[in-house]
C-alpha positions, 0 to 999 in steps of 0.5 A: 500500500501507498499512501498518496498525500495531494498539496498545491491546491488554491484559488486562482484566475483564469489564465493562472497557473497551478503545481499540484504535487503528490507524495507516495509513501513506501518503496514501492512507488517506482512501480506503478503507474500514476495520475490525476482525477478530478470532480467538481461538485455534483458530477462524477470523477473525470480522468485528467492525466496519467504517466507510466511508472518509467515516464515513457507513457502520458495520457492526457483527458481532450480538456486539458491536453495542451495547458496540462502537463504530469510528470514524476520523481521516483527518486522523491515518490512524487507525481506532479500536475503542472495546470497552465492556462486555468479556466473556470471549468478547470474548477473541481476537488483533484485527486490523486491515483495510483494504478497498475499501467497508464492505459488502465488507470485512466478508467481503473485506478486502484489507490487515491490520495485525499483530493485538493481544492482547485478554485478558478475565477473568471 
């Protein structure tokens, strides 16, 4: 088991940028394919990016290709969200995965942090 511990949330206005940051605890991390999710009030949780455990696969939801960007140290257990060009419909409560491949987390991830707050005025 890791636990993944989210930071980096806040309010922000549109065009703004945001650094989420996740921290897995264990030794295990290196192992395993990571990302972000996120849900904004009275809708389901929507995928938004995922990396291969070596960083040679991303996948990207079509909303946020282009302004989002994930990446991760394995050598600090930490995945981040680098989230450029913010937009109101941007806003939503981000969580943080954990999942067996980069494909197959993307509908199936099997470990979530606590999710952060991410605000974005127009």
């Amino acid at each position: 088991q890791v636990q993944l511990v989210e930071s980096g949330g806040g309010l922000v206005q549109a065009g703004g940028s945001l650094r989420l940051s996740c921290a897995g605890s264990g030794r295990t991390f290196g192992t395993y394919a990571m990302g972000w999710f996120r849900q904004a009030p009275g809708k389901e949780r929507d995928f938004v990016a995922s990396i291969s455990w070596s960083s040679s696969t991303t996948y990207y939801a079509d909303s946020v290709r282009g302004r989002f960007t994930i990446s991760r140290d394995n050598a600090k257990n930490t995945v981040s969200l680098q989230m450029n060009n913010l937009k109101p419909e941007d806003t939503a409560v981000y969580y943080c995965v954990q999942g067996s491949s980069s494909s197959v987390i993307r509908t199936t991830p099997t470990n979530w942090g606590q999710g952060t707050q991410v605000t974005v005025s127009s």
